[in-house]
C-alpha positions in Angstrom: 87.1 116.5 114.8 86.7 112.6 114.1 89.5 110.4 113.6 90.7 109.1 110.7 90.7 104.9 109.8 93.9 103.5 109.6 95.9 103.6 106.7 97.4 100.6 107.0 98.0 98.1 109.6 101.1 96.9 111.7 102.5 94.8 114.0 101.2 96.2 117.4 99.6 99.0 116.4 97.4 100.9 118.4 94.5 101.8 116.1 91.8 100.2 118.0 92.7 100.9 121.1 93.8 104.4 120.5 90.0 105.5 122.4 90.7 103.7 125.5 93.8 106.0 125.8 93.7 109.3 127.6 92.8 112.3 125.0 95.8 114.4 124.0 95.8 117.8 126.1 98.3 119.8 124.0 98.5 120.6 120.6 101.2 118.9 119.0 101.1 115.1 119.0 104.7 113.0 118.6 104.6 109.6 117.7 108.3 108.5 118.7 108.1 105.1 117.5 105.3 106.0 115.2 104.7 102.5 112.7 101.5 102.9 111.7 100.0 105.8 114.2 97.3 104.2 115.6 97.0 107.3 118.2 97.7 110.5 115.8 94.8 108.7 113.5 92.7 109.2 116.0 93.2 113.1 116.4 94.9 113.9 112.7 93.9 117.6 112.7 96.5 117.8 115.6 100.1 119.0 115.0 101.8 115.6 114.5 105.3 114.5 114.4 106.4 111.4 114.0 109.5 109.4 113.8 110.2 106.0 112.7 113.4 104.0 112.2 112.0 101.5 110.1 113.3 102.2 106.6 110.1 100.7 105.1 107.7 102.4 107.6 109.7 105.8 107.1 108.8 105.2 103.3 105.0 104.7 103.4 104.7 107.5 105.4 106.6 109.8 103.0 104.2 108.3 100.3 100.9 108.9 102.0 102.6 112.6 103.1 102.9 113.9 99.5 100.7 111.6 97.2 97.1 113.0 96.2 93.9 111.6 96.8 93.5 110.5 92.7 96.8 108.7 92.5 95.7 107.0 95.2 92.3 106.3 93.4 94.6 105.2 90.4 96.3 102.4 92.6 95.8 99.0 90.8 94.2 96.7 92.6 95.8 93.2 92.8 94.6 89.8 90.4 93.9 86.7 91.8 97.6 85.2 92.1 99.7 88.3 90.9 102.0 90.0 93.6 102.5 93.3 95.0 105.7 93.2 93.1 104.3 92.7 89.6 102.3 95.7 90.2 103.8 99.0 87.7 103.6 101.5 90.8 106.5 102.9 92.9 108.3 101.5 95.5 106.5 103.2 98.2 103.4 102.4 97.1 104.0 99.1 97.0 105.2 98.9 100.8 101.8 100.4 101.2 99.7 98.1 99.4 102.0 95.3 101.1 101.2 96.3 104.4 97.4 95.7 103.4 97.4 92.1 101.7 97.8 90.5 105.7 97.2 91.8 109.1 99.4 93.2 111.4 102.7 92.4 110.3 106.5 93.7 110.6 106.7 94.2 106.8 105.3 94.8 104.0 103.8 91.3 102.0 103.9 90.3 98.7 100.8 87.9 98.8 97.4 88.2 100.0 97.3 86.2 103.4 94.7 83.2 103.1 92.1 85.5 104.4 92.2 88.2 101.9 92.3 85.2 99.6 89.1 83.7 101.3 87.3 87.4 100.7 88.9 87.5 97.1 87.0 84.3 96.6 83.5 85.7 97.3 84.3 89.3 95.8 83.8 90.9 99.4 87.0 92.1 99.8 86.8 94.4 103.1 88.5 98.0 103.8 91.2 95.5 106.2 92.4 94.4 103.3 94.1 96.3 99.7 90.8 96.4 97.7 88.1 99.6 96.7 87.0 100.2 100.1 90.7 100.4 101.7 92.0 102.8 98.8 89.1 104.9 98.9 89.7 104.5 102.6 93.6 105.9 101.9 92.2 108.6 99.4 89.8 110.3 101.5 92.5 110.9 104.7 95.5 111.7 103.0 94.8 115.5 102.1 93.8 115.4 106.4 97.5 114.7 107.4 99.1 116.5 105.0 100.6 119.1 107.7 102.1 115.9 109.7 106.0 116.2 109.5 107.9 112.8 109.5 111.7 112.4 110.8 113.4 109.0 109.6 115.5 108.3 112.4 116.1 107.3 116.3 113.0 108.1 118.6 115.9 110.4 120.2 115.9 112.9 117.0 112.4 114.1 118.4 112.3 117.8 119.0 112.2 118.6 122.5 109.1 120.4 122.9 106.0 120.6 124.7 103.6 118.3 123.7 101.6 115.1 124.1 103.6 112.1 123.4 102.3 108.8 122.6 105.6 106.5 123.1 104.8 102.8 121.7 108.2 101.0 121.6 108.9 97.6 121.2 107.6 95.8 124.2 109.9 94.3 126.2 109.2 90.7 125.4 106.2 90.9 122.3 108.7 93.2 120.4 111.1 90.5 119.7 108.8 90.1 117.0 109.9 93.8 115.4 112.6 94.1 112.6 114.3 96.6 114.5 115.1 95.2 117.9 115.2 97.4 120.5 117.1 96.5 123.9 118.1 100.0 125.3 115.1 100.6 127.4 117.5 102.3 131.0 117.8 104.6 128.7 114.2 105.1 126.6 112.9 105.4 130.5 115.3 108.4 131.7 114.4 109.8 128.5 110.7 109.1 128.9 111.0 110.8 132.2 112.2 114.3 130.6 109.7 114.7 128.6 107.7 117.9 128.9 104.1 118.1 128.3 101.9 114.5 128.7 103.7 111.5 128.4 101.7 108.0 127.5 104.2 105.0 127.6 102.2 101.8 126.1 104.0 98.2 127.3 102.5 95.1 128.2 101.7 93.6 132.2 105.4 92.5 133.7 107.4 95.2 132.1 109.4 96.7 134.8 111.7 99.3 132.7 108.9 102.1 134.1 106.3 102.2 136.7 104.1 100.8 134.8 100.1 100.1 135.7 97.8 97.7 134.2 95.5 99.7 131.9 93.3 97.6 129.9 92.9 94.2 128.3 92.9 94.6 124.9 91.9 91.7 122.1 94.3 90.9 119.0 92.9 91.3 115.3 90.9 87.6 115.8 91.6 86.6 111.8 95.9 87.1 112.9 95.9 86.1 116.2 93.2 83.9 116.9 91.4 86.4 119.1 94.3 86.5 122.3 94.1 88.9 124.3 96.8 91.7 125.3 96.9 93.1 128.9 98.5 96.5 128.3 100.2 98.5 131.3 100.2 102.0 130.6 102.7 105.0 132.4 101.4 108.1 132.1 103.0 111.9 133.0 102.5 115.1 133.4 104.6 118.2 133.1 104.5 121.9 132.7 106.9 123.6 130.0 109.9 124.0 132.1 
């Protein structure tokens, strides 16, 4: 079955990339450090679980769990110099229209960055950006990943099963970026380690917390980042059940 685009976009996620990846060989998919699922978008018919720490992540994806694909359609769209926060919709739909008005951020925005703003200008707002195209976008893959299952917690409250696990923490030196900081990673590797079923752990060249091998070079969103370009290490296992 074909992927789905991205619903919205955050700070290392792993949309674009998510191809260059090996495929998922078992049934259920768990995102551990899920932000915006860049991998489970990718194969959303699968069983996916994902967890997320991030209070503000955690919400948007309770929102896209339950809402329907007409009250996303009924999202307002935002006026040249009104805020997400001046818009009369929910909480949660606001983080999700927030995460849309810039590019790969931590959290949510209030204001469109200067290159929404740019595309505002000419009336060619594009699906990156909170406009028609990116709601209709949202509408059309939220009824697709409405059997995904969401815990709000540590990537440690994952069920212990058998599965493929796409483990994307906060790399070792990029994440300081992240609102949650993240410095346990002796123990993310043992636990890494006991996973059963395939295990893909992303982190960047250098990182030493794993074995890790240099698995692709990967460009940055060019209108964020200027077009630099990530070299991404990858440690990959497999296991049987036991």
């Amino acid at each position: 079955m074909l992927g789905i685009p991205s619903m919205f976009s955050y700070y290392g996620g792993k949309w674009r990339a998510a191809p260059r990846y090996p495929a998922p060989i078992h049934d259920t998919i768990i995102e551990p450090f899920a932000g915006s699922a860049g991998y489970a978008h990718r194969y959303p018919d699968r069983n996916v679980i994902l967890v997320e720490l991030n209070p503000k992540v955690a919400a948007t994806w309770r929102y896209l769990l339950r809402v329907s694909a007409s009250e996303v359609r009924a999202l307002p769209l935002l006026q040249p110099e009104q805020t997400v926060n001046e818009l009369p919709v929910c909480e949660e739909a606001r983080y999700l229209i927030g995460w849309a008005v810039n590019s790969a951020t931590t959290a949510p925005c209030q204001s469109p960055s200067k290159w929404m703003r740019m595309h505002m200008e000419h009336g060619d707002v594009t699906a990156q950006f909170w406009g028609e195209a990116k709601r209709e976008r949202i509408a059309q893959s939220v009824e697709r990943i409405r059997h995904w299952r969401l815990i709000e917690g540590d990537y440690t409250d994952a069920p212990d099963v058998l599965a493929t696990w796409f483990v994307d923490p906060p790399y070792a030196v990029a994440g300081k970026h992240y609102v949650t900081k993240f410095t346990e990673y002796a123990a993310l590797a043992a636990w890494c380690r006991e996973r059963k079923g395939q295990t893909l752990v992303c982190e960047n060249v250098g990182a030493d917390w794993l074995p890790f091998r240099h698995f692709a070079d990967i460009a940055s969103n060019p209108g964020r980042h200027g077009g630099k370009v990530s070299e991404e290490a990858l440690w990959l296992q497999e296991t049987g059940s036991e």
